[in-house]
DRENFI-102388 format. One line per 8 residues: number of its first residue (from 1); their letters; for each residue y, x, z of N, C-alpha, C. Coordinates in steps of 0.2 Angstrom, whole numbers. Layout:
<sites>
NUM	A	Y X Z Y X Z Y X Z  ...
</sites>
This chain:
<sites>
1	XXXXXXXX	945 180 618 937 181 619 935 176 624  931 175 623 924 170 628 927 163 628  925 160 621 928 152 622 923 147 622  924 141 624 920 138 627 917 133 621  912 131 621 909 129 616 906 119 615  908 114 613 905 109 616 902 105 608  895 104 612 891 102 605 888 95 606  891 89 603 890 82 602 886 80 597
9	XXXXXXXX	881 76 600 876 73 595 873 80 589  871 82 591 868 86 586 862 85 584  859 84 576 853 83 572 853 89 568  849 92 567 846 97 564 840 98 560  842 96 554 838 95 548 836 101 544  828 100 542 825 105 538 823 99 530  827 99 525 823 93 522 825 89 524  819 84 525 819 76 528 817 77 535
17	XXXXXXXX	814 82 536 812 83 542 816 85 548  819 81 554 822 83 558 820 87 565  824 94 566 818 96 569 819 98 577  829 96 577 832 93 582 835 89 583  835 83 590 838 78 591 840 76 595  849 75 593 852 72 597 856 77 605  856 82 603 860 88 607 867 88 609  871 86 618 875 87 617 876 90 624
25	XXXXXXXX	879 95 625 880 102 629 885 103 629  890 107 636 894 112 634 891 117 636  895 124 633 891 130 634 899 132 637  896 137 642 904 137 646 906 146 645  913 146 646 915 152 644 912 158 648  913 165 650 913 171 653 905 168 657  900 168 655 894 164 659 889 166 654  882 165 656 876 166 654 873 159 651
33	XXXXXXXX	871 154 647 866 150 647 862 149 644  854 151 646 849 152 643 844 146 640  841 145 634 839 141 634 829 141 635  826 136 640 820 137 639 817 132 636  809 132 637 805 126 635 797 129 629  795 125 628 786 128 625 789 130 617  785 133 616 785 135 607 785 127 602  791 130 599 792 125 593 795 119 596
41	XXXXXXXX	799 119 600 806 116 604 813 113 599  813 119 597 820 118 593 823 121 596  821 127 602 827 131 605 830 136 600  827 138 594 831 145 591 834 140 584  832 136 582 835 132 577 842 132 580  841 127 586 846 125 589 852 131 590  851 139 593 852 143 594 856 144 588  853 143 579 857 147 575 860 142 571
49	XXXXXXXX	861 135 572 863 129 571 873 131 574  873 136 580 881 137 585 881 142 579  880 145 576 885 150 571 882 149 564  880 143 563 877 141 556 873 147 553  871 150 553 863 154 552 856 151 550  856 144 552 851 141 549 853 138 544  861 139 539 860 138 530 858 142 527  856 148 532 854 152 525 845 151 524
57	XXXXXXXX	845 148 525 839 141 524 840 137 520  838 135 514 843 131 508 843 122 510  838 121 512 837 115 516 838 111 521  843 117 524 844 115 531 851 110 532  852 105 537 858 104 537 861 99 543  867 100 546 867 96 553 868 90 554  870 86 557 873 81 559 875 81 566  882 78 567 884 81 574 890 85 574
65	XXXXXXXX	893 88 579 899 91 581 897 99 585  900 105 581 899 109 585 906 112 584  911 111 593 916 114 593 920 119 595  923 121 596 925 130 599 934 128 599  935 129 604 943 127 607 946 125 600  945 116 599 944 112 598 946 112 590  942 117 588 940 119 580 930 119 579  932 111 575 923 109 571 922 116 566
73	XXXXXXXX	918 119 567 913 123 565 909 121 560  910 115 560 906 111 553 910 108 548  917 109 551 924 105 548 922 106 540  924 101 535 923 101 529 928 111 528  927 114 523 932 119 523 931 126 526  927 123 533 925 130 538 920 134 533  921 139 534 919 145 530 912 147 536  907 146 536 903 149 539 903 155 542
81	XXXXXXXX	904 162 535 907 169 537 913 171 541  916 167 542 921 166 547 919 165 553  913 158 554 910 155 560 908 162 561  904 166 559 899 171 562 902 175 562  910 179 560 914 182 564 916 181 571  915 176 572 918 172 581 912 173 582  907 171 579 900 170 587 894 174 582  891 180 586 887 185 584 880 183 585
89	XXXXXXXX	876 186 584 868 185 584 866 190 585  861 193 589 856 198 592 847 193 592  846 196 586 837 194 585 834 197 590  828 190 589 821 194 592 819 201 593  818 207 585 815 210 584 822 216 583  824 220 587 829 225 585 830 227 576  835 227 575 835 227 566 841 229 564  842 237 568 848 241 563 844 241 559
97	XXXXXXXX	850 244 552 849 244 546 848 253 545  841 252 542 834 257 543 839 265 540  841 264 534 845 268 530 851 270 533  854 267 537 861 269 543 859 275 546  867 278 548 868 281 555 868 278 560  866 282 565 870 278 574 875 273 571  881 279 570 888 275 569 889 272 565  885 272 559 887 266 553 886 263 556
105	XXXXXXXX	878 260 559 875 254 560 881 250 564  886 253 569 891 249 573 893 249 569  898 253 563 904 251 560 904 245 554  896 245 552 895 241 546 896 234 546  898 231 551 901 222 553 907 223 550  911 230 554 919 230 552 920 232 545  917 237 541 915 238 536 913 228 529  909 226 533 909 220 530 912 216 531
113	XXXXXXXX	917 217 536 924 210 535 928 215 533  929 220 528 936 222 523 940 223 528  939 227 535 944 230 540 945 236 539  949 237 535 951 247 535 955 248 540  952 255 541 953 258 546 954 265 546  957 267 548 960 275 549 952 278 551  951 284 550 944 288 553 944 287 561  951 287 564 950 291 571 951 281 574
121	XXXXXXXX	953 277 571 953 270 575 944 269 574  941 270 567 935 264 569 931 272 571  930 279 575 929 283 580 930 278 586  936 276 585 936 273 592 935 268 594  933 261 590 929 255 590 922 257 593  919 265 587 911 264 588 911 266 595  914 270 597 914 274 604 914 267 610  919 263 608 920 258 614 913 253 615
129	XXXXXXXX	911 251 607 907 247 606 899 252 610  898 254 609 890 259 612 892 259 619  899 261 622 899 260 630 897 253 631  903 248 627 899 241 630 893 242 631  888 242 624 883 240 626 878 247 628  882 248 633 877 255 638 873 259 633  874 263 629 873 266 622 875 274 624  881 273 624 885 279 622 882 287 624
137	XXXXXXXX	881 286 632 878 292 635 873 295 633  867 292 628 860 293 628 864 294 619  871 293 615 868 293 609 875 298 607  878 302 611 885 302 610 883 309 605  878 313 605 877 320 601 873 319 595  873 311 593 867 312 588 870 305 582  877 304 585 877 298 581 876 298 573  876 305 570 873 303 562 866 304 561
145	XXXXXXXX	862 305 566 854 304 566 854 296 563  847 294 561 846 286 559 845 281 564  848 276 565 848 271 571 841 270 572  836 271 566 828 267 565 826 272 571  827 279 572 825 287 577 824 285 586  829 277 584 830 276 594 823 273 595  823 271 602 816 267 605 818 261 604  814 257 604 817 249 603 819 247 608
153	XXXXXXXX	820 248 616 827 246 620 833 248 616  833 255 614 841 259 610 841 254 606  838 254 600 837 251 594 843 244 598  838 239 601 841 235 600 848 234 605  849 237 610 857 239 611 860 243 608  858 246 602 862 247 596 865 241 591  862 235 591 862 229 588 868 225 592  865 226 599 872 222 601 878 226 603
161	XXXXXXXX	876 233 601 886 236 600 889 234 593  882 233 588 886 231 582 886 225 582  886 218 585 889 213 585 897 212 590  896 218 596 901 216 598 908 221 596  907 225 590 911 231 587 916 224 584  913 218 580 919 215 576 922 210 583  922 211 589 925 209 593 923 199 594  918 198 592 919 190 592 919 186 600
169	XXXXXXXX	919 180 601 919 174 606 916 176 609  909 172 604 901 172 608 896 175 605  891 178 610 884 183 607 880 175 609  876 174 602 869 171 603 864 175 604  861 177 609 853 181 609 849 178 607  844 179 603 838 175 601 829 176 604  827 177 610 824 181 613 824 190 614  832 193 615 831 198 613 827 203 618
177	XXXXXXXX	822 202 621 819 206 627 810 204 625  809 200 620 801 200 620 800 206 616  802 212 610 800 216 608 799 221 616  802 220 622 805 227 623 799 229 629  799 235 632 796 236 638 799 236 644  798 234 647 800 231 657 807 236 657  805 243 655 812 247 656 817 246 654  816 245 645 821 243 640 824 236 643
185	XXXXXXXX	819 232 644 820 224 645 825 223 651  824 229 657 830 229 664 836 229 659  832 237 657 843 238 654 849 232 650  843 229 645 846 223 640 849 218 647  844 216 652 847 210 656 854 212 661  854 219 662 860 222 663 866 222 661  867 222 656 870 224 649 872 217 650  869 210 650 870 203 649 874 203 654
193	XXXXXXXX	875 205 661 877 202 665 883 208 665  886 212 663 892 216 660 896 211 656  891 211 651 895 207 643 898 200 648  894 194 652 899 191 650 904 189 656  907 194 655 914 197 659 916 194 654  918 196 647 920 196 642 920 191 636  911 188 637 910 185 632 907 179 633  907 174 628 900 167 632 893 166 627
201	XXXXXXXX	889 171 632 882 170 629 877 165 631  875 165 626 868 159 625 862 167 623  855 163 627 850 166 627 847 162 627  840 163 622 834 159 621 829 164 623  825 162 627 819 166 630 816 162 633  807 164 634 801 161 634 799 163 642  804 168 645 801 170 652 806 167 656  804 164 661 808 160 666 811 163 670
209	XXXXXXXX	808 169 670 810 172 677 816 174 673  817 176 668 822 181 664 827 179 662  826 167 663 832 162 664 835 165 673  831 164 675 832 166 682 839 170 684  836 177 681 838 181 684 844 185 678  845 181 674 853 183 669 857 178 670  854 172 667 859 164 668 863 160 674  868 157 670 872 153 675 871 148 674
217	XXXXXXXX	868 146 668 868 138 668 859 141 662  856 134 665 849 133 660 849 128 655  848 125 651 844 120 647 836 122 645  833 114 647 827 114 646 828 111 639  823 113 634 822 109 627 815 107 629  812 100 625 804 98 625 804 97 620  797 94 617 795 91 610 790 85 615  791 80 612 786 74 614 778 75 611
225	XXXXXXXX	776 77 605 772 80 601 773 82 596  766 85 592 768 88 586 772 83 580  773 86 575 778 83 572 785 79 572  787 77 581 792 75 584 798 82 584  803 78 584 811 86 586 810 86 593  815 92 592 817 95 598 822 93 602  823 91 608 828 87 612 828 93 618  833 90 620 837 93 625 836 90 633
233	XXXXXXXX	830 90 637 830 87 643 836 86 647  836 94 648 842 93 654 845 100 653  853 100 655 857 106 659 858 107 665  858 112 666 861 114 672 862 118 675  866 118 680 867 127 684 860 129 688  859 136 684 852 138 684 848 136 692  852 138 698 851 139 703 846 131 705  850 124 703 849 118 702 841 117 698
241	XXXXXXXX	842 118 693 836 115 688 830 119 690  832 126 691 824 127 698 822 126 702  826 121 705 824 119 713 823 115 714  829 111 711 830 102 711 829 100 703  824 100 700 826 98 689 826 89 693  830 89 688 831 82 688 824 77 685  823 79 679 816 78 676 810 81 677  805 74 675 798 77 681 795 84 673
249	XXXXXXXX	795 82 670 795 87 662 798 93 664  803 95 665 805 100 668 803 104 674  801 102 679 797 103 685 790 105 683  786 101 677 780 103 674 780 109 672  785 109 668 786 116 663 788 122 669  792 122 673 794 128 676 789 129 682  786 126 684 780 124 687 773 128 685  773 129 679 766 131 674 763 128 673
257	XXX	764 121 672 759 116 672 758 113 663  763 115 660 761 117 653 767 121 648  766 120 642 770 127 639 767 132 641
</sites>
């Protein structure tokens, strides 16, 4: 679990249009790194670009290296459904599956990779997976009730026990705290800072403070204007790029001076 990630030269195509440019980063194991910057950046592109999620866009397509303990991810061959067994996703909008139980909704990752499993072993996945993600107490007497029944804090910590049920690498978040309310939103940033004991997550989020106070390392993304890609300013260790950014774009933005 928790392997390290390293992305050279990345372009990121929609069409003719490119809508990221020239990306290269490590993403470091057992760590937080969040990505910030103003709307229509190429931070969630970029985001679903690490577990290939933006093919299922028929016109998308990369250029560039995206590695994992020193396996291309885009190697001629790599199965994508494979990739996104190793590195999970947690959307924006919490999104169990409406017609599930509690416990399907965890099981159904393992169910979808052809994992058979004795009753009392995947009892005992969905059980570990809901304590990971701080679940378990609030759902332990109602797991056949419908996932859709929880509040969207629950909802979407129901989402990430069912990513982290089929046990992969890396969780990518994709904002997953703008549906939530301040209480829900505490517990999700809790929860981050649990998981990566474990695992190496990436966060894209719009609230700085929320870089702040989960991440160990920041990326700023910017756009020069409309119709230009998405670039990558700078990385760094969070502590660093709030105090000292190296770029004066970076200081503007975290600043509030635009975005």
């Amino acid at each position: 679990m928790a392997k390290r990630i390293d992305v050279k030269d990345l372009d990121i195509y929609y069409g003719s249009f490119r809508a990221v440019r020239d990306v290269s980063m490590t993403i470091h194991p057992r760590a937080v790194t969040a990505l910030i910057g103003p709307s229509g950046c190429g931070k969630s592109t970029y985001l679903r670009a690490l577990n290939r999620m933006h093919e299922l866009i028929p016109s998308a397509r990369v250029e560039g290296k995206v590695v994992m303990d020193d396996q291309d991810l885009y190697a001629p061959g790599m199965d994508p459904v494979d990739v996104r067994k190793h590195i999970g996703m947690v959307f924006q909008r919490p999104n169990p599956f409406p017609t599930m139980s509690i416990y399907d909704n965890v099981a159904a990752g393992l169910r979808l990779n052809h994992k058979r499993m004795r009753k009392s072993e995947m009892d005992d996945v969905v059980e570990e997976s809901l304590r990971g993600a701080n679940l378990w107490e609030e759902v332990k007497d109602r797991l056949r009730k419908p996932g859709s029944g929880l509040s969207g804090g629950q909802q979407q910590r129901l989402c990430i026990a069912r990513a982290i049920a089929v046990r992969p690498d890396v969780l990518l978040m994709d904002e997953p705290c703008s549906a939530l309310d301040p209480i829900s939103t505490h517990a999700v940033e809790d929860l981050m800072a649990q998981l990566k004991e474990n695992y190496t997550i990436v966060i894209v989020t719009h609230n700085m403070q929320q870089a702040a106070r989960v991440s160990n390392y920041t990326g700023f993304f910017n756009i020069a204007g409309t119709g230009q890609p998405g670039e990558l300013v700078e990385l760094d260790e969070t502590p660093t790029l709030f105090s000292t950014p190296t770029h004066s774009a970076t200081e503007e933005y975290i600043s509030g001076r635009f975005g």
